[in-house]
C-alpha positions in Angstrom: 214.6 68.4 72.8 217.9 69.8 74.8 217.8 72.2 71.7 214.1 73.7 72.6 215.0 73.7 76.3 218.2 75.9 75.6 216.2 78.1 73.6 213.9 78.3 76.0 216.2 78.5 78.8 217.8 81.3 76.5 214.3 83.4 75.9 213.7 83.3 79.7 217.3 84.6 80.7 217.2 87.3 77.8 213.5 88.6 78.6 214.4 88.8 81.7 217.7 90.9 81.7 215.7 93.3 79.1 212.6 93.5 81.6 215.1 94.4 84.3 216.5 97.2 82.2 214.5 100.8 82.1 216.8 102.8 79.9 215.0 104.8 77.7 211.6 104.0 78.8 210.4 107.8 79.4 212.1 108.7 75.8 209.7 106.0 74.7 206.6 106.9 76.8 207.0 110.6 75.8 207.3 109.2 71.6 203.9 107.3 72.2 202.0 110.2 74.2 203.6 113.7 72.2 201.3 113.5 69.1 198.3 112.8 70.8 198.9 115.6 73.8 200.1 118.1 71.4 197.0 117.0 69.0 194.6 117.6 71.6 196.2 121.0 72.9 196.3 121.9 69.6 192.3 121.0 68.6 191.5 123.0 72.1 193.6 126.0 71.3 191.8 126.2 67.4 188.4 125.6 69.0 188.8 128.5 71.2 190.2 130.8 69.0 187.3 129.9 67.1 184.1 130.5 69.5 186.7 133.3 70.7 186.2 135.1 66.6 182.7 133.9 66.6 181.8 136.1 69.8 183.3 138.9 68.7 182.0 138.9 65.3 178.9 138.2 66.9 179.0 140.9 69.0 180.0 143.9 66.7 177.4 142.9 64.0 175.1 143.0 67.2 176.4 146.3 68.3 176.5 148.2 64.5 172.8 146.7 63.9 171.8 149.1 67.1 172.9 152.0 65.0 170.4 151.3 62.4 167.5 150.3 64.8 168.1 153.7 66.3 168.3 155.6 63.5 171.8 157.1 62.9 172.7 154.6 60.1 170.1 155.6 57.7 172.6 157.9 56.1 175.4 155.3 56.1 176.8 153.3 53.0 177.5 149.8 52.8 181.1 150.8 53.4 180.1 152.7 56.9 178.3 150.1 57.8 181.1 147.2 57.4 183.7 149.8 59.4 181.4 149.8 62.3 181.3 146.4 62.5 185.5 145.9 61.6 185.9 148.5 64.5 184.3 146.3 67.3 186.4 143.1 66.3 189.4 143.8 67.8 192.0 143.0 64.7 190.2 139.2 64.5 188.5 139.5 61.5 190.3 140.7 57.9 187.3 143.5 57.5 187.2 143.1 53.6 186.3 139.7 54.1 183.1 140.9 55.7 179.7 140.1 53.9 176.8 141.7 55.0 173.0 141.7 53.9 171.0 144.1 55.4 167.0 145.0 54.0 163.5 145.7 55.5 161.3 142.7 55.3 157.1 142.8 55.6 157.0 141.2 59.4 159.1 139.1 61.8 157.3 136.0 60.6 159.2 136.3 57.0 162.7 136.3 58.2 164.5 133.8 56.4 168.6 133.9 55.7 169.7 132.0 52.8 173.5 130.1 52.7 175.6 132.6 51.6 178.2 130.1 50.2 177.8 127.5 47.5 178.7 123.5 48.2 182.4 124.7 46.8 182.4 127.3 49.1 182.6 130.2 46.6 180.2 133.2 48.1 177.1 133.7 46.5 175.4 136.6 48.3 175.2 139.5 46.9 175.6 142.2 49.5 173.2 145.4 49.9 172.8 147.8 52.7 169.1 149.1 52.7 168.7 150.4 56.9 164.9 150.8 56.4 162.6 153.6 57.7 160.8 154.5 60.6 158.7 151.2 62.2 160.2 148.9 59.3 161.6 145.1 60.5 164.8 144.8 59.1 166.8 141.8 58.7 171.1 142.2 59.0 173.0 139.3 57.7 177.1 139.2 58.2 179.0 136.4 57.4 182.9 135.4 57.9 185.1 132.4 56.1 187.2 132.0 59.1 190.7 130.8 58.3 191.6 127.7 60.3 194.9 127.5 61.3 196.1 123.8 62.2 193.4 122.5 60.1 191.4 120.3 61.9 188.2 119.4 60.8 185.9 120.1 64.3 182.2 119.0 62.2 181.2 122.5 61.7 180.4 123.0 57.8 183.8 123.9 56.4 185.1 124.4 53.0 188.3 123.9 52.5 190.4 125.6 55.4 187.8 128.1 55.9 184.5 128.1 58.4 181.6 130.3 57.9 181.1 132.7 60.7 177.6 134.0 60.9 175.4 136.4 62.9 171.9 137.3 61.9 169.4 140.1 63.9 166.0 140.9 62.8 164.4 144.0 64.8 161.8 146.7 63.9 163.6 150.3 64.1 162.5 152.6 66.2 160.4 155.4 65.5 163.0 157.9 64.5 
C-alpha cells in the first residue's frame, strides 16, 4: 500500500510541476493549428482563383459571341474566333487550350451542349466554327481544363488536376 501511495504522491507532485510549466506551449499550439490554417487559406486562395478564371472566361466567350450576333465574325476562322476570346482573358487562360463549338441550330428550344470530355477526361469535341447567317440561332460552346494548383478536390467534376471551365450562349444574329 505505502508503495501505491508514493506513486501516487509521486504522479500528483510531477503533474503538477509539468502543469505549472508553459514552455513551449505556443510552439505547440502553433504545430496543432499551421496545417489546418494554411489548409484553409490555401482552399480559399484556389477557390477564388478559380471563380476568378471562370468569370473571365465567361466573360470573353460572352464578349467575342457579340461579334458574331452582330455580324462582323462571319468572315472569321476558327483561329480569329479563339484570339478574340484569348484577348479578353487577361493572360489566365493558355489560349490553345481553348475549345470552342460554335453552329446555327433550328430554334432556341433545340439548344443542347453535349460533355466535351470523356469519364478519363480526354476531350472529345470536335471543334467547328460555323457563325450562321442573317436571323439564324446559333449556339457557341467554349470550354477550359483549368489546371489546379494545390490540388484540392472542391466537388466540382474534375479529372485529374484539371476542372472544366465552360460558358455556353445561344442567340439569334441580328439581321445583318
Amino acid at each position: 500500500m505505502a508503495l501505491i501511495r508514493n506513486f501516487r504522491t509521486l504522479f500528483i507532485r510531477q503533474t503538477k510541476r509539468l502543469a505549472s510549466q508553459d514552455d513551449g506551449v505556443t510552439a505547440i499550439e502553433f504545430a496543432l493549428l499551421a496545417l489546418p490554417f494554411f489548409a484553409l487559406i490555401g482552399a480559399i486562395l484556389e477557390t477564388g482563383m478559380f471563380l476568378l478564371g471562370s468569370q473571365i472566361f465567361d466573360s470573353a466567350v460572352d464578349d467575342a459571341a457579340r461579334l458574331i450576333m452582330i455580324g462582323e465574325a462571319k468572315s472569321y476562322s476558327a483561329a480569329d474566333f479563339r484570339t478574340k476570346v484569348c484577348e479578353r482573358t487577361f493572360g489566365l487562360i493558355n489560349c490553345p487550350g481553348i475549345k470552342l463549338r460554335t453552329r446555327p441550330i433550328a430554334n432556341f428550344a433545340v439548344a443542347d451542349t453535349t460533355p466535351p470530355v470523356d469519364e478519363n477526361g480526354d476531350w472529345i469535341l470536335v471543334e467547328q466554327f460555323a457563325p450562321g447567317n442573317s436571323r439564324q440561332v446559333i449556339l457557341v460552346e467554349a470550354y477550359y481544363k483549368w489546371n489546379t494548383f494545390l490540388g484540392f478536390d472542391f466537388g466540382f467534376s474534375k479529372y485529374g488536376s484539371s476542372l472544366i471551365i465552360s460558358s455556353a450562349r445561344v442567340f439569334m444574329n441580328e439581321p445583318f
